[in-house]
Backbone as CSV, one residue per row, in Angstrom:
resi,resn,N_x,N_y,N_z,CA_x,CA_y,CA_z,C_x,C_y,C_z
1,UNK,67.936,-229.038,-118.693,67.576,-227.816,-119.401,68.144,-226.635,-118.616
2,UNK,68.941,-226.131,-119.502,69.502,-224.409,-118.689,68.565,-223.811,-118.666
3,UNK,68.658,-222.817,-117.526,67.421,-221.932,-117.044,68.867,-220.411,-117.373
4,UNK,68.235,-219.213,-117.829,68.866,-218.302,-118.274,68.412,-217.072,-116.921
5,UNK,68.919,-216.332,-115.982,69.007,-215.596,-115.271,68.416,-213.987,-115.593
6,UNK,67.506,-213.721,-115.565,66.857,-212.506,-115.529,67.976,-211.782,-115.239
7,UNK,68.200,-210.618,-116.199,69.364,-209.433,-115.440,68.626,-208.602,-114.603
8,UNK,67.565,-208.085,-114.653,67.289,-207.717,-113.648,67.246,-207.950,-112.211
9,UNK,66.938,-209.503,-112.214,67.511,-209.751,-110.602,68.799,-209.911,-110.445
10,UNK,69.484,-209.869,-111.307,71.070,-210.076,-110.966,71.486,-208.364,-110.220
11,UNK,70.536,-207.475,-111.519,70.952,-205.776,-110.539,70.151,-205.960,-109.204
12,UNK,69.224,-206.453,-108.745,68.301,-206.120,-107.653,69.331,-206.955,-106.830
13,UNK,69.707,-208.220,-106.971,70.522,-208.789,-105.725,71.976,-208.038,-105.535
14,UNK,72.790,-207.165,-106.747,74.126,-206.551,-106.571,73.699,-205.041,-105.873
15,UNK,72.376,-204.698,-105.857,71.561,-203.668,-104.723,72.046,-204.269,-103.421
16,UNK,71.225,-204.997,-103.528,70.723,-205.376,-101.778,72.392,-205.871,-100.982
17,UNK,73.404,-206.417,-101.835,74.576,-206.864,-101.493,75.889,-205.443,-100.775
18,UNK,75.462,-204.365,-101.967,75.858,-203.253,-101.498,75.142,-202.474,-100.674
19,UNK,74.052,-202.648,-100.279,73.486,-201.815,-98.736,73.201,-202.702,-97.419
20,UNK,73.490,-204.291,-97.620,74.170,-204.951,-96.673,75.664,-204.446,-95.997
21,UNK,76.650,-204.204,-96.750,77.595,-203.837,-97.145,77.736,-202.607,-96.604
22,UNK,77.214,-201.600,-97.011,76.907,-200.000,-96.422,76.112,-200.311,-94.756
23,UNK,75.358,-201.025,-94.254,75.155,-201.206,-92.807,75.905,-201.786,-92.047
24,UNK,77.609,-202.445,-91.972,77.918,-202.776,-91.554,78.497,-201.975,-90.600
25,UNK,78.964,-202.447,-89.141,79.595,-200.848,-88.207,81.095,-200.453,-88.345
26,UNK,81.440,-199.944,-88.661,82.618,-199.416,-88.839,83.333,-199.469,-87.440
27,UNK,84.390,-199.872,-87.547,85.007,-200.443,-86.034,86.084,-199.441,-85.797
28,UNK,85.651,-198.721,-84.575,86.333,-197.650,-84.040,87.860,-197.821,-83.847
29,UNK,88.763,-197.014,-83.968,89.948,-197.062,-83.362,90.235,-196.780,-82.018
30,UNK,90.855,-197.445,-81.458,90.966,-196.482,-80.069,91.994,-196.059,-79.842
31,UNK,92.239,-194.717,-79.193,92.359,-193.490,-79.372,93.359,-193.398,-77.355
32,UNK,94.443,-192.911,-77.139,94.969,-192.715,-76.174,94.081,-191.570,-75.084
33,UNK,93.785,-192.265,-74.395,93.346,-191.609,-73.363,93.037,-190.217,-73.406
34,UNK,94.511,-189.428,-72.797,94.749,-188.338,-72.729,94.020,-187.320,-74.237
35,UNK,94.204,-187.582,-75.350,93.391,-187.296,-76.353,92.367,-187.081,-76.390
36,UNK,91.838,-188.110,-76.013,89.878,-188.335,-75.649,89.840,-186.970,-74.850
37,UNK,90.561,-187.160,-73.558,89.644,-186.681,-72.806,89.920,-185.085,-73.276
38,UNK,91.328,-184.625,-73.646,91.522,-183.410,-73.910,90.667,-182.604,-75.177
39,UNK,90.226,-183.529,-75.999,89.405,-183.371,-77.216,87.749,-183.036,-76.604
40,UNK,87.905,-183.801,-75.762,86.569,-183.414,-74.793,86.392,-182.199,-74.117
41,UNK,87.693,-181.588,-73.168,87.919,-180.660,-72.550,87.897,-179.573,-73.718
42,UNK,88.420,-179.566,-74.700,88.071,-178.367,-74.938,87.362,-177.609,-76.139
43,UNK,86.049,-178.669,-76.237,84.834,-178.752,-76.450,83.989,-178.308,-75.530
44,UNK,84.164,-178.340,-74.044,83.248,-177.844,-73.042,84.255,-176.498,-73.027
45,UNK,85.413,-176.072,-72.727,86.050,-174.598,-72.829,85.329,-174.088,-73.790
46,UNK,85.518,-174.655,-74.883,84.624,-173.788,-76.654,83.292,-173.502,-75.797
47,UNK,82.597,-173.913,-75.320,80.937,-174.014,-75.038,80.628,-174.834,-75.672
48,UNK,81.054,-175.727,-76.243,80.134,-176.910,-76.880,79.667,-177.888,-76.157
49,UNK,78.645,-177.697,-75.055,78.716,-178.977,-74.473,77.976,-180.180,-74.913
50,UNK,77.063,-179.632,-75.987,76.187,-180.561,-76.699,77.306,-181.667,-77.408
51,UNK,78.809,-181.394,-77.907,79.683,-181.890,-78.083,80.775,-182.592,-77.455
52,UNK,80.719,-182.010,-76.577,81.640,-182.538,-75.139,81.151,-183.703,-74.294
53,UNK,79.719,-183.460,-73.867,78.910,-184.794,-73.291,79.338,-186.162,-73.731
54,UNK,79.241,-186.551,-75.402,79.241,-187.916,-75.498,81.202,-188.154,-75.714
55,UNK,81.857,-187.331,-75.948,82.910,-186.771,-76.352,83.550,-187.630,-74.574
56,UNK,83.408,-186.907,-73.648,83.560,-187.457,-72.499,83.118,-189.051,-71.686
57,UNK,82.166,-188.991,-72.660,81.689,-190.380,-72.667,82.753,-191.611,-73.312
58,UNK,83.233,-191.331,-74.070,83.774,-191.973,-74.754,85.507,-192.330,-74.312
59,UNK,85.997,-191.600,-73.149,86.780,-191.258,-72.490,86.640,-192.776,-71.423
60,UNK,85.384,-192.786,-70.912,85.373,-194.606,-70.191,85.062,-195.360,-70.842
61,UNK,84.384,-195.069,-72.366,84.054,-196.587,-72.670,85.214,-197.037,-73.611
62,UNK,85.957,-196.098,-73.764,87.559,-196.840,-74.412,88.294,-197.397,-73.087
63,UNK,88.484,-196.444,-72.057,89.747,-196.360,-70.930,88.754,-196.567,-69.552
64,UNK,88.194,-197.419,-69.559,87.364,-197.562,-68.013,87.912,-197.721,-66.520
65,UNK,89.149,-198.376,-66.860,90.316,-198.411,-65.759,90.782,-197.079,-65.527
66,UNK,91.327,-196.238,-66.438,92.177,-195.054,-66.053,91.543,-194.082,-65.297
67,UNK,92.728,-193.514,-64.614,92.765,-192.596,-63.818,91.635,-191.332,-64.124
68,UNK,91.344,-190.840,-65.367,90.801,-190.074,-66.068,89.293,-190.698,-66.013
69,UNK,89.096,-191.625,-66.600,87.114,-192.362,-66.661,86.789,-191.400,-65.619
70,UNK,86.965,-191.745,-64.094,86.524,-190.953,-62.940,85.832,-189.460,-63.544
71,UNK,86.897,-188.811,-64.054,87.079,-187.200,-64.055,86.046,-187.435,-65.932
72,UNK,85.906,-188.265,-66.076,84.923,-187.889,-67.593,83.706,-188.044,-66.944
73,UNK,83.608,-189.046,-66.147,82.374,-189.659,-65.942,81.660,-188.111,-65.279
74,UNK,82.307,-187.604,-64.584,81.332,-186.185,-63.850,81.203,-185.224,-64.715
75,UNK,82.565,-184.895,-65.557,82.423,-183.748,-66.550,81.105,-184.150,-67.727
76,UNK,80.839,-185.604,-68.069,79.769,-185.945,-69.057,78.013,-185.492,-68.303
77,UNK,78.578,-185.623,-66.961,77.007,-185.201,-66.427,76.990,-183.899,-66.219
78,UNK,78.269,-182.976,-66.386,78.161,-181.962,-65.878,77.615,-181.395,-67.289
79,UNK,77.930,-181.588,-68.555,77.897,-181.454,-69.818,76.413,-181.297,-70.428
80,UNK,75.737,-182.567,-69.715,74.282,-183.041,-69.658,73.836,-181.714,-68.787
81,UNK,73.934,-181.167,-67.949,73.467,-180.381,-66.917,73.602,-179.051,-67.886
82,UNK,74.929,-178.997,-68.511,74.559,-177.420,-68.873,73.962,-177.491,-69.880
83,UNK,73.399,-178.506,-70.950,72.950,-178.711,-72.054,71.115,-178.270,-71.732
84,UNK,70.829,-178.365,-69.932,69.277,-178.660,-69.763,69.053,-180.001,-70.153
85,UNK,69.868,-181.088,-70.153,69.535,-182.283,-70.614,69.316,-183.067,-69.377
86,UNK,68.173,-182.289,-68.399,68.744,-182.762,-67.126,68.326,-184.578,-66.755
87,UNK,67.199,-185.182,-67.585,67.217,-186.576,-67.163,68.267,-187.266,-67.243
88,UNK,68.889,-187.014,-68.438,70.154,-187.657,-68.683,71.450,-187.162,-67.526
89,UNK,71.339,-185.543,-66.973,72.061,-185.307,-66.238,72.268,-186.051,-64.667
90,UNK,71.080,-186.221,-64.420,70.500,-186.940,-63.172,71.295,-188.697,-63.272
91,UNK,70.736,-188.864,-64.314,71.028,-190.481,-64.551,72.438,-190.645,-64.261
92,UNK,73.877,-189.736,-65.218,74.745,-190.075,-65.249,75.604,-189.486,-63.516
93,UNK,74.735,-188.780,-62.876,75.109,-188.161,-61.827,74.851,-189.392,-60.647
94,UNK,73.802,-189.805,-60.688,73.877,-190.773,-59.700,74.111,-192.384,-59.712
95,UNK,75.051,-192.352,-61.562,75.572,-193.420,-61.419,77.036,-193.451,-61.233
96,UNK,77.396,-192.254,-61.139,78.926,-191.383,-60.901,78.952,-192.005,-59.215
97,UNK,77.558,-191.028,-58.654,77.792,-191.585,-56.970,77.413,-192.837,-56.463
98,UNK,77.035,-193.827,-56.950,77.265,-195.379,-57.124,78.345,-195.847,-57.421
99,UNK,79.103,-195.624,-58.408,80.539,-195.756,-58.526,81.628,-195.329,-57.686
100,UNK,81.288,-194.208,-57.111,82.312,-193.520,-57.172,81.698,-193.371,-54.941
101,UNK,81.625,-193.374,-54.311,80.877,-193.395,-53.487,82.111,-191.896,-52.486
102,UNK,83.331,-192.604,-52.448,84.276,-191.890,-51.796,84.970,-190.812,-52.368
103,UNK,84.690,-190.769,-53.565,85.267,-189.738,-54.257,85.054,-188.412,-53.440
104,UNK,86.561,-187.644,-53.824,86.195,-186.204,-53.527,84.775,-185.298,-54.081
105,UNK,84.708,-185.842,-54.914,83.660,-184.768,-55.957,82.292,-185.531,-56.046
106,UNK,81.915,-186.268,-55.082,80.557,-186.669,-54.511,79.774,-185.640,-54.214
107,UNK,80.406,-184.703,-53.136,79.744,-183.591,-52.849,79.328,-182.966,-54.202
108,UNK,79.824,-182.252,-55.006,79.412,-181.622,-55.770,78.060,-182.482,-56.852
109,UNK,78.564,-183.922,-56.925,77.518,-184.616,-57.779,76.047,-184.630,-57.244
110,UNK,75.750,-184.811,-55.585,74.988,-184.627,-55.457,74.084,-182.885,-55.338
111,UNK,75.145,-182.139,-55.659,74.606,-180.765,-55.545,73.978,-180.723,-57.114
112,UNK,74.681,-181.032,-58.204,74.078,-181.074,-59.439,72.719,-181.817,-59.422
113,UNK,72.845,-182.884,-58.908,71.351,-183.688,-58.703,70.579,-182.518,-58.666
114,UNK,70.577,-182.448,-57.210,69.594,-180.753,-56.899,69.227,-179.935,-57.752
115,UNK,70.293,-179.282,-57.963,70.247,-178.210,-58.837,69.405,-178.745,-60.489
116,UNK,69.429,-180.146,-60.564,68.803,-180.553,-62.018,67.700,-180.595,-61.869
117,UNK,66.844,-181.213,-60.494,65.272,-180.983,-60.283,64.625,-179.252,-59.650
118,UNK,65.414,-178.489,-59.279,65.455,-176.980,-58.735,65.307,-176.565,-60.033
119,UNK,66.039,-176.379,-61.217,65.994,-175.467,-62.449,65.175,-175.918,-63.220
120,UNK,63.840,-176.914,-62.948,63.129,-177.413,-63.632,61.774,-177.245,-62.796
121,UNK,61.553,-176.288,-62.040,60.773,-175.695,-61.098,59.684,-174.721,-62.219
122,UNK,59.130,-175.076,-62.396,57.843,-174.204,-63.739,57.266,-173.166,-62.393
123,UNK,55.716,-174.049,-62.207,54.695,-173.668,-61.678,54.527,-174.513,-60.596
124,UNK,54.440,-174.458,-59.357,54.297,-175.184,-58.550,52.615,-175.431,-57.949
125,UNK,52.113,-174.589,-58.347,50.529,-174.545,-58.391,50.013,-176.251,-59.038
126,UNK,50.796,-175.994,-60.218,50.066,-177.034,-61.172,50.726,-178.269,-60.990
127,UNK,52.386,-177.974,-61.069,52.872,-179.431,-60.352,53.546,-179.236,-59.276
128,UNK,53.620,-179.933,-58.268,54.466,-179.760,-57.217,55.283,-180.440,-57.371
129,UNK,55.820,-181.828,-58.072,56.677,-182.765,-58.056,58.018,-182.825,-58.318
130,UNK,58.188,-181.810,-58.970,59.914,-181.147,-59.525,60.176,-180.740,-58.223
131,UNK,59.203,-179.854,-57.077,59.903,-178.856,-56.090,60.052,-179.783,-55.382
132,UNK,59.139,-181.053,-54.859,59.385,-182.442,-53.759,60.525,-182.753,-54.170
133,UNK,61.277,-183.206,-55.523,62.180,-183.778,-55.722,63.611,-183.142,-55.227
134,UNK,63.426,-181.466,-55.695,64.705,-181.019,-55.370,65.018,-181.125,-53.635
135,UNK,63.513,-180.148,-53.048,63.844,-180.255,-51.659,64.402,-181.653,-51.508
136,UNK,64.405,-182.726,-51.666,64.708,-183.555,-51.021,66.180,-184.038,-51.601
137,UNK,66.376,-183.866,-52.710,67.493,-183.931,-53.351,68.565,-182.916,-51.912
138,UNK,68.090,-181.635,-51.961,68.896,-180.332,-51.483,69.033,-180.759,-49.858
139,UNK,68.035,-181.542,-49.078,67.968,-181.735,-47.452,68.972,-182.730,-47.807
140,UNK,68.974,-183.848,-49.178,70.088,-185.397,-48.728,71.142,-184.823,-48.810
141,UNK,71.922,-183.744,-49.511,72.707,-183.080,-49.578,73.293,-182.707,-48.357
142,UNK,72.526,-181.709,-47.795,72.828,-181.084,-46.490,72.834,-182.192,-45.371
143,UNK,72.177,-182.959,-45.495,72.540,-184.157,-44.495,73.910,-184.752,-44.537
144,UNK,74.087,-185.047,-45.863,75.361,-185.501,-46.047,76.816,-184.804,-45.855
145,UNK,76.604,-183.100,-46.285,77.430,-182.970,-46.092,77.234,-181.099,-45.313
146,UNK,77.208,-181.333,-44.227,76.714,-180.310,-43.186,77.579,-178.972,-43.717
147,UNK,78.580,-179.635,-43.659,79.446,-178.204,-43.690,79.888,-178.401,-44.604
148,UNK,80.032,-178.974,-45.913,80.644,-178.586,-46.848,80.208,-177.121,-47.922
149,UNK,80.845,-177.455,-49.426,80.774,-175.886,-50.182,79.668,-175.837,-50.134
150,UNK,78.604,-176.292,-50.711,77.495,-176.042,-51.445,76.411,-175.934,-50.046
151,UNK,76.733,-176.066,-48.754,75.666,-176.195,-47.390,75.124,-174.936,-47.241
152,UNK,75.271,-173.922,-47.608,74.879,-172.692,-47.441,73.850,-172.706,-48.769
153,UNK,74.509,-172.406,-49.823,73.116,-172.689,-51.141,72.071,-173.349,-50.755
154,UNK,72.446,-174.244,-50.152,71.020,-175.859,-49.935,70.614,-175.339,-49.438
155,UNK,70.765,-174.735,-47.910,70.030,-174.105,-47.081,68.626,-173.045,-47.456
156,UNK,69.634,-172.066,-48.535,68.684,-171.198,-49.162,67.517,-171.887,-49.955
157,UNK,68.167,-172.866,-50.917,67.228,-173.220,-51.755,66.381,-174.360,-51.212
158,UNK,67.030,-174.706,-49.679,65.394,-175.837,-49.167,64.267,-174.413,-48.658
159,UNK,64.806,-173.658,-48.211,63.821,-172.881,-47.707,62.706,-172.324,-48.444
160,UNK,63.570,-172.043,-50.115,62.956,-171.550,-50.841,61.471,-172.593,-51.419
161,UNK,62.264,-174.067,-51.522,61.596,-175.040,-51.812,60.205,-174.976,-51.048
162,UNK,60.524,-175.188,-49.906,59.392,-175.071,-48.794,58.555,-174.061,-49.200
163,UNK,58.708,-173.067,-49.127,57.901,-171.670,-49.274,57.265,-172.304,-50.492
164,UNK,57.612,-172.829,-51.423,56.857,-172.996,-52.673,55.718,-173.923,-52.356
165,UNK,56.099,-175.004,-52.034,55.418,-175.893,-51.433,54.210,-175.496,-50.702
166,UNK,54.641,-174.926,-49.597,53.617,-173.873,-48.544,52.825,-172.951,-49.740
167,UNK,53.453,-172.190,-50.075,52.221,-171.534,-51.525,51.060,-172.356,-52.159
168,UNK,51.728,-173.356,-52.542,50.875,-174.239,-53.093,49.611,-174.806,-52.183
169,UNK,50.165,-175.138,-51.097,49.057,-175.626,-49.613,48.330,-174.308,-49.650
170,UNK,48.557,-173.047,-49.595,47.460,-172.222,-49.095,46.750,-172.056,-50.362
171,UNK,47.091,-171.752,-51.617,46.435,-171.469,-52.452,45.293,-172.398,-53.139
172,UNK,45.356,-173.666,-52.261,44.454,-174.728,-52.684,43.061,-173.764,-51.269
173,UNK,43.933,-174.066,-49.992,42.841,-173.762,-48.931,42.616,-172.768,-49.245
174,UNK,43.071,-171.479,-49.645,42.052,-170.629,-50.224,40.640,-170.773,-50.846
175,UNK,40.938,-171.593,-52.022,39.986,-171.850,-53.179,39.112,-172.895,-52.212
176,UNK,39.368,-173.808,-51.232,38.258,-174.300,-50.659,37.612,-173.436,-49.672
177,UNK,38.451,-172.518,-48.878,37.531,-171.920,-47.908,36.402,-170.756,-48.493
178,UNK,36.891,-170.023,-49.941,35.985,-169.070,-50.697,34.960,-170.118,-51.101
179,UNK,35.127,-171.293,-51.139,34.195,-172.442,-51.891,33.121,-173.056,-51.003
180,UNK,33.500,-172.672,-49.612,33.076,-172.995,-48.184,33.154,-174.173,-48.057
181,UNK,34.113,-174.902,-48.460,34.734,-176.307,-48.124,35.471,-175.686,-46.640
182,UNK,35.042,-175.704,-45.485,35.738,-175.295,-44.692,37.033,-175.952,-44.020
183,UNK,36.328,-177.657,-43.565,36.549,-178.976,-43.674,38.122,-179.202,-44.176
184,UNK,37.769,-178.869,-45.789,39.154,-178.923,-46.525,39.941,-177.988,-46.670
185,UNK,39.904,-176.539,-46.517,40.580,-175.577,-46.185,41.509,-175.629,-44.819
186,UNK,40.277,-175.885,-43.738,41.652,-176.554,-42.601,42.482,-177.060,-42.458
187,UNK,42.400,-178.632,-43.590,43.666,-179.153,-43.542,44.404,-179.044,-44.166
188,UNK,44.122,-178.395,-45.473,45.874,-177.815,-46.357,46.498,-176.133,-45.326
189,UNK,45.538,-176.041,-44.288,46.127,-174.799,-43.678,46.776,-175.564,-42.514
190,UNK,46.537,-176.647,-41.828,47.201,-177.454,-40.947,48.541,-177.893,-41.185
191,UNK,48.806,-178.512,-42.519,49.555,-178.955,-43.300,50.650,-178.080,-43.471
192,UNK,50.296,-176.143,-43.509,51.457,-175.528,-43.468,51.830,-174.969,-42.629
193,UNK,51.101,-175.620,-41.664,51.848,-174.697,-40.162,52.246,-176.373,-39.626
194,UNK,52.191,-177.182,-40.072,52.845,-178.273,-39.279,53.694,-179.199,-39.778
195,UNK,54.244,-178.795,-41.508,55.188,-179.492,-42.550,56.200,-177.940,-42.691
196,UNK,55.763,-176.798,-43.055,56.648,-175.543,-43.310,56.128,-174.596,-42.287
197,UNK,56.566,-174.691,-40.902,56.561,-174.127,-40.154,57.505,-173.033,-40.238
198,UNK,58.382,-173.099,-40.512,59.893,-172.092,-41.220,59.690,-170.902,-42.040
199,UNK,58.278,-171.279,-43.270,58.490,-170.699,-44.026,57.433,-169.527,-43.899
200,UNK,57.622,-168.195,-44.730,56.669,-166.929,-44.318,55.118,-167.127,-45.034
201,UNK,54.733,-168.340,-44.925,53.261,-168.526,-45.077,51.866,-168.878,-44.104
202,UNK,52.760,-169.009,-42.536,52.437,-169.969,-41.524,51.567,-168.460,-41.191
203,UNK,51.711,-166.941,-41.280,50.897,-165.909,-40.385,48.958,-166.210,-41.444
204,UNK,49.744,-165.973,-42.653,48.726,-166.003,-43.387,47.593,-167.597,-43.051
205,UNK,48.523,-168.844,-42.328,47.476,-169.726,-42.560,46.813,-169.729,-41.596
206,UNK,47.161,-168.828,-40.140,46.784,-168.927,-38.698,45.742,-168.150,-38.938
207,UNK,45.637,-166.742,-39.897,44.326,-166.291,-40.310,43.835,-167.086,-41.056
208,UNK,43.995,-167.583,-41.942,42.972,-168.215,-42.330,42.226,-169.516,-41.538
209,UNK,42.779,-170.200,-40.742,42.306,-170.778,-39.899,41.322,-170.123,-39.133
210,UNK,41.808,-169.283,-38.783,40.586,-168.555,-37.886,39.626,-168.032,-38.309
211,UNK,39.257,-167.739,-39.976,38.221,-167.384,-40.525,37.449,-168.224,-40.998
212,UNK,38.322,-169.677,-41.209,37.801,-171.369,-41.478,36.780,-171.434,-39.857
213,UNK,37.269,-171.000,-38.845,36.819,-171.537,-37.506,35.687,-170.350,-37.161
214,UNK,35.971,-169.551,-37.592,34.674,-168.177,-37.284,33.346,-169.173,-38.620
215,UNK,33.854,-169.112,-39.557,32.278,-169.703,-40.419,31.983,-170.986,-40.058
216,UNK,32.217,-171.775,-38.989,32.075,-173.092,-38.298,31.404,-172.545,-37.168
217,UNK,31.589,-171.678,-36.412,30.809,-171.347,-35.533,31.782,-171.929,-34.318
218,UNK,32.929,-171.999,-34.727,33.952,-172.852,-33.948,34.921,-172.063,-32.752
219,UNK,33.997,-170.838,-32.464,34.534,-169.886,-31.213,35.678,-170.290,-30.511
220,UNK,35.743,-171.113,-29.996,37.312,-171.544,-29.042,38.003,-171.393,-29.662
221,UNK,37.824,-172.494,-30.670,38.955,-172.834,-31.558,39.514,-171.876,-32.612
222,UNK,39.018,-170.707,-32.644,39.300,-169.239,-33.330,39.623,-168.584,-32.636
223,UNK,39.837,-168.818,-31.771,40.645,-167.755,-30.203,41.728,-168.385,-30.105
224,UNK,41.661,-169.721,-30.145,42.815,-170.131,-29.880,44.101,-170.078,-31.196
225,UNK,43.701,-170.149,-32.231,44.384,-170.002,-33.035,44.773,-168.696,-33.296
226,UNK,44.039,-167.467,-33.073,44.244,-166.113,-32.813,44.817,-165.226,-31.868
227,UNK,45.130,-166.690,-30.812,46.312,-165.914,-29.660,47.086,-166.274,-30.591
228,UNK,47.903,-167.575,-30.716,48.989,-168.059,-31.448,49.416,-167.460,-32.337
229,UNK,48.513,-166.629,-33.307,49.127,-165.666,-34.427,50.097,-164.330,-33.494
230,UNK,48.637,-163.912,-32.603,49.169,-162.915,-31.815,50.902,-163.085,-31.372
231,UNK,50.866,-163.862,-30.656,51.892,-164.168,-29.851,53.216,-164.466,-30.935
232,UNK,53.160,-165.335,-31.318,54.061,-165.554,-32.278,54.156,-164.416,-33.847
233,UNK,53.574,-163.820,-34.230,53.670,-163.080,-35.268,53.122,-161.614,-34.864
234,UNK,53.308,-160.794,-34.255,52.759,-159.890,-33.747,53.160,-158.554,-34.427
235,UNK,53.939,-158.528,-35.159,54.326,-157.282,-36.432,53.849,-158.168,-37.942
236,UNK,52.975,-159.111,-38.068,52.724,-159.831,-39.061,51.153,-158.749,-39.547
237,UNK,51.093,-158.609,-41.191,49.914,-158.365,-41.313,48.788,-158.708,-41.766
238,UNK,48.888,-160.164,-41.100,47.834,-160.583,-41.180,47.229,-160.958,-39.674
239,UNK,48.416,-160.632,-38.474,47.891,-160.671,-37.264,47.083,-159.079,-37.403
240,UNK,47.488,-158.196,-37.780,47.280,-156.679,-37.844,45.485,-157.265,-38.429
241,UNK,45.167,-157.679,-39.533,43.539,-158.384,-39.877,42.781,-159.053,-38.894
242,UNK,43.572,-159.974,-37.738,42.944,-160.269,-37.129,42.308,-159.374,-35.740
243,UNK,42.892,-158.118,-35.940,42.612,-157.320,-34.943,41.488,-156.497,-35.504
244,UNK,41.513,-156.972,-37.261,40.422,-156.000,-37.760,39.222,-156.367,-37.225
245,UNK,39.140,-158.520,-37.467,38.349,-158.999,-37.271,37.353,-158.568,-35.522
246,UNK,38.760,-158.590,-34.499,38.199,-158.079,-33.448,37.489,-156.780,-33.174
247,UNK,38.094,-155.768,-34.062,37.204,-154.349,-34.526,36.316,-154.468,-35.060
248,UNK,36.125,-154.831,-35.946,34.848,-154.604,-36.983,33.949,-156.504,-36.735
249,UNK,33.405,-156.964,-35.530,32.570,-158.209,-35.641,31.816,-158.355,-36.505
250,UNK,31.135,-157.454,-37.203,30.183,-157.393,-38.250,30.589,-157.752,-39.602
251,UNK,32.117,-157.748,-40.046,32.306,-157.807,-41.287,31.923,-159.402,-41.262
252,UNK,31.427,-159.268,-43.329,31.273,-160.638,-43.580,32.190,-160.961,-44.003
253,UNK,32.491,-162.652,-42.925,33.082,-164.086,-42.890,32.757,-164.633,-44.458
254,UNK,34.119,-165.376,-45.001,33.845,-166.287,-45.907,32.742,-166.772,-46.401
255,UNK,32.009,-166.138,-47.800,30.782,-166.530,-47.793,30.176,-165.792,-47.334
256,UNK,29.852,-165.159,-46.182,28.955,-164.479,-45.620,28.219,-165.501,-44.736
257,UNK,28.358,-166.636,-44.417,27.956,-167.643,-43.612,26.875,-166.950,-42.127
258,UNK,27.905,-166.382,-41.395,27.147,-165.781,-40.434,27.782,-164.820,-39.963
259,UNK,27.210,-164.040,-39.123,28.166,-162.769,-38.431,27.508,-162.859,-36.809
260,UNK,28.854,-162.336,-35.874,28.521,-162.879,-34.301,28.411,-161.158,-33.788
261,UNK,28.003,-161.092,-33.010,27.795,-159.766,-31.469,28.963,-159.209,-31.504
262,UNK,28.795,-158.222,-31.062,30.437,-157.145,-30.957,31.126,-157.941,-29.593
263,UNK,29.773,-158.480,-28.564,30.194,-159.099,-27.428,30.903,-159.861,-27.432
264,UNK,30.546,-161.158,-28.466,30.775,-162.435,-28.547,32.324,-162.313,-28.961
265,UNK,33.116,-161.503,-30.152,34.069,-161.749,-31.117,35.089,-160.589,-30.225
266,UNK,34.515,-159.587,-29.362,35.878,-158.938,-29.017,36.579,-160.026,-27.788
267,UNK,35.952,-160.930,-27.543,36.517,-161.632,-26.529,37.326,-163.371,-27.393
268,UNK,37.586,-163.055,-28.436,37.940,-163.872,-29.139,39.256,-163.952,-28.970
269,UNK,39.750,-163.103,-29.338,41.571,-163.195,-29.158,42.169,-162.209,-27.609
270,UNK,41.313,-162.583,-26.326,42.033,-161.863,-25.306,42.637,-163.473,-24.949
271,UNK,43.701,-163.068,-24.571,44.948,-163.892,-23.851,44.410,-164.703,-22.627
């Protein structure tokens, strides 16, 4: 017995045959080198780098041998970098200096590294982890390459790093020593006189140490930290406060915890 074929499934299967058909990949030509990459180049001249990135990409995954891959492979991260595309910039940057280890233009790849966790610096209050990354990105740099171009920038921008860092340490011990966490105020103030010693936060933490050590009742140990400001920061003004402290014994300490004798506190910071 013949069985007679629904036309309708005959249209539903000449569907599905033509969008089988329509998903298949269209198989690239490949394209001379020099083309690629120049089609690339001047896509990043235009400013297009949102265009240029994969554009350059495409420069090694046709021609991976040639002379040129090298010179795409950095311009594609450099592409990524000016786009703000910096994970992707990072990625293709330090698989450039895996590859590429001796290359002339190492130096510069690892300066982009840097510079990709540095320009992604928000708030350092809230995260610190972008500024850890660059400093350390910016010190492997300068380790590596002492005197090269970019050793002077690094310089600036570890310092700067630091200082941020150090901000962040006091502005926590602040909020514990107003909190009279004294305890924990000491050691994010320890932390920046003994990790960013360099940077211009170390006068401010030697006072605050010593106002952590005055509401402890911790006399020595507030003299002693109050020569050290002296001595070492002595046009600082927050050594200039600690002389207030020696003037005025009566003002209230953090909290108001306690207050000592005019006797007791002018003999606090003599040498």
């Amino acid at each position: 017995m013949a069985y007679s074929i629904p036309k309708s499934m005959i249209v539903a299967t000449l569907v599905l045959l033509v969008g089988c058909a329509s998903d298949e990949v269209v198989e690239q030509v490949e394209r001379p080198v020099d083309d690629l990459y120049n089609e690339a180049l001047a896509s990043a001249l235009a400013g297009d780098t949102k265009a240029a990135a994969p554009q350059f990409e495409e420069v090694e995954r046709q021609h991976p041998y040639s002379s040129l891959a090298v010179q795409a492979q950095i311009m594609a991260a450099w592409a990524f970098y000016r786009e703000n595309d910096y994970p992707r910039a990072v990625a293709a940057l330090q698989r450039f200096i895996e590859l590429n280890p001796a290359d002339k233009r190492v130096e510069y790849a690892y300066y982009l590294v840097a510079l990709s966790y540095y320009e992604q610096i928000v708030n350092v209050e809230r995260d610190a982890e972008m500024t850890r990354l660059a400093l350390t990105a910016f010190e492997e740099l300068q380790r590596r390459f002492p005197d090269g171009v970019y050793g002077r920038d690094a310089l600036l921008k570890i310092d700067l790093a630091r200082s941020h860092l150090a901000g962040k340490e006091m502005a926590v011990g602040r909020y514990y020593l107003q909190s009279g966490h004294y305890g924990a105020a000491l050691r994010r103030f320890e932390t920046v006189i003994n990790d960013y010693q360099t940077t211009n936060q170390v006068p401010e933490a030697l006072f605050r140490m010593t106002e952590a050590y005055l509401a402890l009742g911790l006399i020595d140990e507030a003299g002693r930290i109050g020569s050290v400001a002296s001595y070492n920061f002595p046009n600082s003004i927050w050594t200039e406060r600690l002389a207030e402290i020696e003037a005025n014994p009566e003002r209230e300490l953090p909290k108001g915890i306690f207050t000592r004798s005019m006797e007791t506190l002018t003999s606090l910071f003599e040498n």
